[in-house]
C-alpha positions, -999 to 999 in steps of 0.1 A, spaced: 315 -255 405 294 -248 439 262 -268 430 240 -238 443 262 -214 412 256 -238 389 220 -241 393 214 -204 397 233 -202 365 206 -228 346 180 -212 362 189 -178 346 197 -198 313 171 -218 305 144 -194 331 148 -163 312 132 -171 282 108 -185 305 105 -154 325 104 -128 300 78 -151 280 56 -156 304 58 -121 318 52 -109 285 20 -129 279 12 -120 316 12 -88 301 -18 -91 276 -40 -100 310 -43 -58 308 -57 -62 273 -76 -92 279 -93 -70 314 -101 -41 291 -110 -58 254 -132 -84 270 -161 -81 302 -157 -101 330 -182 -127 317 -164 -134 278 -130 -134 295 -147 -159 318 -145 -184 289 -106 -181 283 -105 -188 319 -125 -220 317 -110 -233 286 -74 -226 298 -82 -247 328 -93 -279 311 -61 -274 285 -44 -277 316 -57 -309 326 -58 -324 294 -19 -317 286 -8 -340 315 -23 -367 298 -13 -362 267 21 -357 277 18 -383 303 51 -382 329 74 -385 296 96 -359 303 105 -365 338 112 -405 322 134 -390 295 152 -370 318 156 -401 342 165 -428 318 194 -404 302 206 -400 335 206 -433 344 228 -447 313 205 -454 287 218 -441 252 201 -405 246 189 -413 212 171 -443 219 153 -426 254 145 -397 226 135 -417 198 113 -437 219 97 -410 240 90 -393 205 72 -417 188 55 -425 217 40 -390 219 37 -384 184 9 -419 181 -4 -407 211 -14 -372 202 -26 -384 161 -53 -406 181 -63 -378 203 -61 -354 177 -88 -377 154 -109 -389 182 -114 -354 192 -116 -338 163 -145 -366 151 -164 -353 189 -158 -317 187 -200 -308 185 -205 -328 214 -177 -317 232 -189 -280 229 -222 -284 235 -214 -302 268 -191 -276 277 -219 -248 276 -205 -242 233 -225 -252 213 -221 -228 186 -185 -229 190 -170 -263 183 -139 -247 167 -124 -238 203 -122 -271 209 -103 -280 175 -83 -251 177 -71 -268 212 -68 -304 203 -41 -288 176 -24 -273 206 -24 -296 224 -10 -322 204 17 -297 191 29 -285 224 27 -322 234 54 -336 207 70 -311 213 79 -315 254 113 -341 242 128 -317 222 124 -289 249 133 -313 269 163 -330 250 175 -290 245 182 -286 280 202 -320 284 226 -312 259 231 -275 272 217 -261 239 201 -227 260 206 -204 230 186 -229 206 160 -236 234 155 -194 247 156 -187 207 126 -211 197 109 -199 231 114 -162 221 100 -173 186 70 -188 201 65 -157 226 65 -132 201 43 -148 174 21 -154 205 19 -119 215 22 -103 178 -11 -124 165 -28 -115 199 -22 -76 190 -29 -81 158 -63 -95 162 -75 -78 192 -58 -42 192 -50 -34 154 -77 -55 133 -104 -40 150 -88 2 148 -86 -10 109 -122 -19 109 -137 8 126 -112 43 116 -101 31 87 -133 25 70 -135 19 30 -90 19 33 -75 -6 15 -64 -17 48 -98 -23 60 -107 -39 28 -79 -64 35 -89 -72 68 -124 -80 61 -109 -112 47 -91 -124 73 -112 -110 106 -145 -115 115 -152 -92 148 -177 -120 158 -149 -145 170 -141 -125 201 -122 -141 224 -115 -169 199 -83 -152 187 -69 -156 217 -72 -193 209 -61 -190 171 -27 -168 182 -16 -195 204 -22 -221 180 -4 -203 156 26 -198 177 21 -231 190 30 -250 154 56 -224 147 72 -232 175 69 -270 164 79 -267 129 115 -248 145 119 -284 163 112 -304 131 152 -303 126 162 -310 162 135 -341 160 151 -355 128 183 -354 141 174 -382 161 167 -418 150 131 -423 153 134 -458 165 114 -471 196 126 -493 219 97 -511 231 111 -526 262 122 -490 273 89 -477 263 73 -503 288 99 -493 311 98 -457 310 57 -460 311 60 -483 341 81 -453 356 57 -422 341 20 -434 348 24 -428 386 39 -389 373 11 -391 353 -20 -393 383 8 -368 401 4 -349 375 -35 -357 370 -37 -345 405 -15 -317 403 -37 -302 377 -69 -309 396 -55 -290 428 -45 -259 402 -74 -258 381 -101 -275 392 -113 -240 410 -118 -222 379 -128 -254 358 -165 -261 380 -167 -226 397 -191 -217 375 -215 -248 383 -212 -241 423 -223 -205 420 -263 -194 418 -272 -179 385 -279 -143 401 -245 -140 408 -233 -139 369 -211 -172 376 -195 -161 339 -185 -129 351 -174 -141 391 -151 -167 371 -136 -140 347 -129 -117 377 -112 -147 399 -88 -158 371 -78 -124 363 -72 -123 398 -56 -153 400 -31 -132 374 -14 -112 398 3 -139 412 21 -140 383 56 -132 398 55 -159 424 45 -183 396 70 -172 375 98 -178 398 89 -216 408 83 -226 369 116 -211 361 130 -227 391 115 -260 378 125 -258 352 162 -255 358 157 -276 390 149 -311 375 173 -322 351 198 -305 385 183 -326 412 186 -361 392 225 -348 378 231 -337 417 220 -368 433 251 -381 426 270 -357 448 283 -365 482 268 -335 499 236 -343 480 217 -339 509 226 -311 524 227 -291 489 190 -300 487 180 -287 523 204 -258 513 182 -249 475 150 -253 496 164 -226 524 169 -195 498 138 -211 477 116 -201 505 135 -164 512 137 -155 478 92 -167 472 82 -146 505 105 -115 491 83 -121 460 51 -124 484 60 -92 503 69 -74 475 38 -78 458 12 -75 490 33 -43 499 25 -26 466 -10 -43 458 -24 -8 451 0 -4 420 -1 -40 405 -38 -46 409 -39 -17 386 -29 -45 361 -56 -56 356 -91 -35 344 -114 -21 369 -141 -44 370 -123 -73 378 -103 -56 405 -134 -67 436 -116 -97 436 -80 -86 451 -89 -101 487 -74 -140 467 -46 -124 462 -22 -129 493 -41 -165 497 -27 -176 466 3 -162 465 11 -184 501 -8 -213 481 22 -212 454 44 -211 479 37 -242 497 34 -256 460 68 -244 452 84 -260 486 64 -290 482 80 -294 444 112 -293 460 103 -320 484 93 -340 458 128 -348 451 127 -379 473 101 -400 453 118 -395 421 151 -404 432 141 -435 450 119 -447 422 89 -440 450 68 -421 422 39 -439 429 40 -425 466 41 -392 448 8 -401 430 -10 -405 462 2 -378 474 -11 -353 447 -43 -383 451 -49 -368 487 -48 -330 473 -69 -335 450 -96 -352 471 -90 -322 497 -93 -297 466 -128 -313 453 -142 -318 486 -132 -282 500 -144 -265 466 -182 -283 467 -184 -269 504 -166 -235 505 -176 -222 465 -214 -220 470 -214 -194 499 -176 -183 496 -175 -178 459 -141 -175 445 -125 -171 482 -140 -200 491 -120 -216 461 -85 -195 471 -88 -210 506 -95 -246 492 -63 -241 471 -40 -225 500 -51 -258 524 -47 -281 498 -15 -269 491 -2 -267 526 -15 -303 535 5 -321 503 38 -300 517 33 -310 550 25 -351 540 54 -349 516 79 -335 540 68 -363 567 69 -392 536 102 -382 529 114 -385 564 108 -424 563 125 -426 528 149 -401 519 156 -378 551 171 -346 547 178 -321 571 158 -292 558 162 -255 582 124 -254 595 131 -229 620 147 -210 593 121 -212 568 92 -206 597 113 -175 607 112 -159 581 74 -167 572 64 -153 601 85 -121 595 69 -115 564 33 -120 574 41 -100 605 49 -74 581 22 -77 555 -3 -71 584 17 -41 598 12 -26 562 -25 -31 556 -27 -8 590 -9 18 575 -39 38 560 -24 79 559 -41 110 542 -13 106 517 -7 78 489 36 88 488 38 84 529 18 49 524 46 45 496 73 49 518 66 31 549 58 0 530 91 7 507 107 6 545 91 -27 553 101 -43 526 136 -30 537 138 -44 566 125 -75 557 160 -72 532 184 -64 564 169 -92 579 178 -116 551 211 -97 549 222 -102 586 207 -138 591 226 -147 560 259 -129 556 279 -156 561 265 -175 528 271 -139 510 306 -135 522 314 -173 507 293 -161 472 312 -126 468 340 -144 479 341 -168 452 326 -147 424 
C-alpha cells in the first residue's frame, strides 16, 4: 500500500476517536466561558497546566520505548509486561507521597482550602498514566475498534458527569425546589465545589476508562524484564527532559502568568481569558495530536522502507498545506468561532493567529523529530526541547509583565520556531532528508498574504465580509489544487 494511504488511513482510524473526543470536550469550553468568570475558570486553567507537566513524568518516555523495542524485535509481551509494571510502582509511590502532601501542596499553589483538587489529580494522573501501554499496545496490534470504543467510553462519561454537574444539578436545585429530584441531588451536589466538578468528571471518566483496560492488561504476563527495563529507561529519560521541555514550552505560559502580572490587572481573570483563548486553536491542535498519534508507531514501521526518506520529506509537505488550510480557515472566520467562547473572555482574540503559527512550527518540528529517534540520538532531542525551554522561561519573565498574555503568545510562537529551525539543521548532520522548503515557505507566505488581505476587508455589511473571505480561502484551495495536481491525479488514480 502507498505509505502516504496507509498512514492517512491510521490517522483517520486511531485520530477520530481522538478528534471527535477532543472536539467534543473542546466543546464544553462554551460552558466553562458562561458557567464560570474569567477569574474561577482561571483555576482550571492553571491546574490543567501543571497536570500537564506532571504526566510526562509520570509516564516518563515509556511509550515511545514500548513502541521502539517491539519494533526492534523484542517479544511484545515482555516490552508490555515490563513497561506496565514499571508504571504501575511508579504511579502507587506518587500516588502515596502525594496524597500524604496534599495540604501543603494546595496551600503553595494559592489552595489552601482546597487540597482535594490536588487528590482528585494525583488519581488522574496515575490512572491515565498505567494506562498509556495499553493505549499504546492497542494501536500495535491494529485493535482501532477496541481503542476508539474505550476512548468514546471515556469521552462521553467525561462530557455526561460535566453536564450533569454543571448544567442539570444546578436547574434541579434552583426550579425544582422541594422535588424529589432536588431532594436527591442535595446528597450528591454541593453548589460550593464550583469548578471542582470539572475535576471530579474527569476523574471519573478517567478510572472508567482504566477499569475497560483491566482485561487487555491481564492478558499480558506481568513479568518485568529488568535488563529491558534498564534498557528501555536508558532509551526514555532523554524522551523524558524532551518531554519535560516540551511541556514547559506549552504550559509554562499559563502555569506562572499569574505571578508576572500586577495585582490591578486581576492576574485570575487575565489567565482565564488567555487559556480560553488559547481554546480556539483547537482545530490546529487537533489535527497534529491526531497526526501524532497515527504518525509514531508509522515513522519507526516506515523506516524500514527504501524510499524512507523521501516519504518523510513527502508527510511533512501536505503536513504543512493541510495546518495553514486549518490556520486560514480559522483567521478568515474568527468573527464566528470566537463566538465560542463567552463574551468576556473574547478581549483576548489578538493570541489567536500567534498561536495558531506557534502549533504549526510545533507540528513541523514533531515531524522533524523523526531523525533523533531513529538514530538512537534522543538525547540530542532533549537538548533541543532544553534550548526551548530556556527561550520559553527567559522570553515569558521579560515579555509577561508589560505584554500580558501577548507577551506570553509571542514567547510561545519564537520558541516554537527556533526548536524547528535547530531541529531541521541537527538533522542535516545526522539524518538528511530532503524536505520541499520552497514549497512549504510558498505556501506560508500565501496564506499570511491572505490573512492580511482579509483583516482589510472591513464593509458596511457582515454577508459581503462573509463572502470575500469565503473567496480567499478559495483561492488559497486552487492554489493547493494547481501546485499539486499531479499528486491528486496519482491518489484518484489509485483509489
Amino acid at each position: 500500500m502507498n505509505p502516504l494511504r496507509k498512514l492517512a488511513g491510521q490517522t483517520a482510524i486511531y485520530g477520530l476517536p481522538t478528534i471527535v473526543g477532543r472536539l467534543l470536550n473542546y466543546l464544553l469550553v462554551p460552558l466553562y466561558t458562561r458557567a464560570f468568570i474569567p477569574a474561577e475558570y482561571g483555576i482550571v486553567t492553571e491546574m490543567y497546566a501543571y497536570v500537564a507537566f506532571i504526566f510526562v513524568i509520570l509516564s516518563y518516555g515509556m511509550e515511545t520505548a514500548f513502541f521502539r523495542f517491539t519494533t526492534k524485535g523484542e517479544e511484545n509481551n515482555r516490552v508490555f509486561g515490563t513497561a506496565v509494571v514499571s508504571l504501575i510502582v511508579t504511579s502507587a509511590v506518587f500516588t502515596i507521597v502525594g496524597f500524604s502532601f496534599a495540604d501543603g501542596i494546595s496551600q503553595f499553589m494559592g489552595y489552601p482550602g482546597h487540597p482535594e483538587y490536588i487528590k482528585w489529580f494525583i488519581l488522574i494522573l496515575a490512572t491515565d498514566a498505567i494506562s498509556t501501554i495499553p493505549y499504546a499496545n492497542l494501536r500495535f496490534e491494529n485493535k482501532p475498534l477496541r481503542f476508539a470504543f474505550i476512548k468514546i467510553v471515556n469521552i462521553s462519561a467525561n462530557i455526561g458527569f460535566n453536564l450533569f454537574f454543571i448544567v442539570l444539578c444546578p436547574y434541579l436545585t434552583e426550579h425544582q425546589n422541594g422535588s424529589y429530584f432536588a431532594g436527591l441531588i442535595q446528597h450528591i451536589y454541593n453548589p460550593e465545589i464550583g469548578v471542582g466538578y470539572i475535576f471530579i468528571s474527569n476523574l471519573i471518566a478517567s478510572l472508567i476508562s482504566f477499569v475497560l483496560l483491566i482485561p487487555d492488561i491481564l492478558k499480558k504476563e506481568l513479568k518485568p524484564d529488568f535488563r529491558l527495563l534498564r534498557r528501555m529507561l536508558a532509551y526514555a529519560w532523554p524522551l523524558l527532559v524532551f518531554g519535560l521541555a516540551g511541556i514547559i514550552n506549552e504550559t509554562f505560559d499559563r502555569a506562572i502568568l499569574k505571578h508576572l502580572l500586577p495585582a490591578s490587572s486581576d492576574p485570575m481573570a487575565q489567565l482565564g481569558i488567555y487559556g480560553a483563548c488559547y481554546k480556539i486553536s483547537i482545530l490546529m491542535t487537533l489535527f497534529i495530536q491526531t497526526y501524532r498519534y497515527a504518525a509514531e508507531p508509522f515513522f519507526f514501521d516506515q523506516a524500514r522502507s527504501a524510499n524512507a526518506k523521501q516519504t518523510y520529506a513527502r508527510l511533512m509537505h501536505f503536513f504543512i498545506i493541510i495546518c495553514l488550510l486549518i490556520f486560514l480557515s480559522v483567521m478568515l472566520f474568527e468573527d464566528i468561532i470566537i463566538l465560542f467562547i463567552g463574551p468576556e473572555f473574547r478581549e483576548g482574540r489578538g493570541v489567536i493567529p500567534i498561536l495558531l503559527l506557534a502549533n504549526l512550527f510545533l507540528g513541523v518540528f514533531y515531524n522533524l523529530s523523526i531523525w533523533f529517534k531513529l538514530t538512537d540520538n534522543t538525547r540530542k532531542g532533549a537538548l533541543i526541547s532544553v534550548i526551548g525551554a530556556l527561550i520559553t522561561l527567559v522570553l515569558n519573565f521579560i515579555l509577561i509583565p508589560f505584554m500580558g498574555y501577548m507577551g506570553a503568545a509571542w514567547a510561545t510562537l519564537i520558541c516554537y520556531a527556533s526548536m524547528m529551525v535547530i531541529s531541521y539543521l541537527m538533522g542535516r548532520k545526522y539524518y538528511p532528508v530532503e524536505y520541499n522548503l520552497k514549497g512549504g515557505a510558498f505556501y506560508l507566505l500565501i496564506s499570511l498574504g491572505l490573512y492580511f488581505i482579509s483583516t482589510y476587508v472591513n464593509t458596511v455589511s457582515l454577508a459581503v465580509n462573509y463572502t470575500i473571505n469565503a473567496s480567499l480561502l478559495f483561492v488559497f484551495l486552487m492554489v493547493i489544487a494547481f501546485r499539486e495536481r499531479k499528486f491528486i491525479k496519482e491518489v484518484m488514480h489509485k483509489a
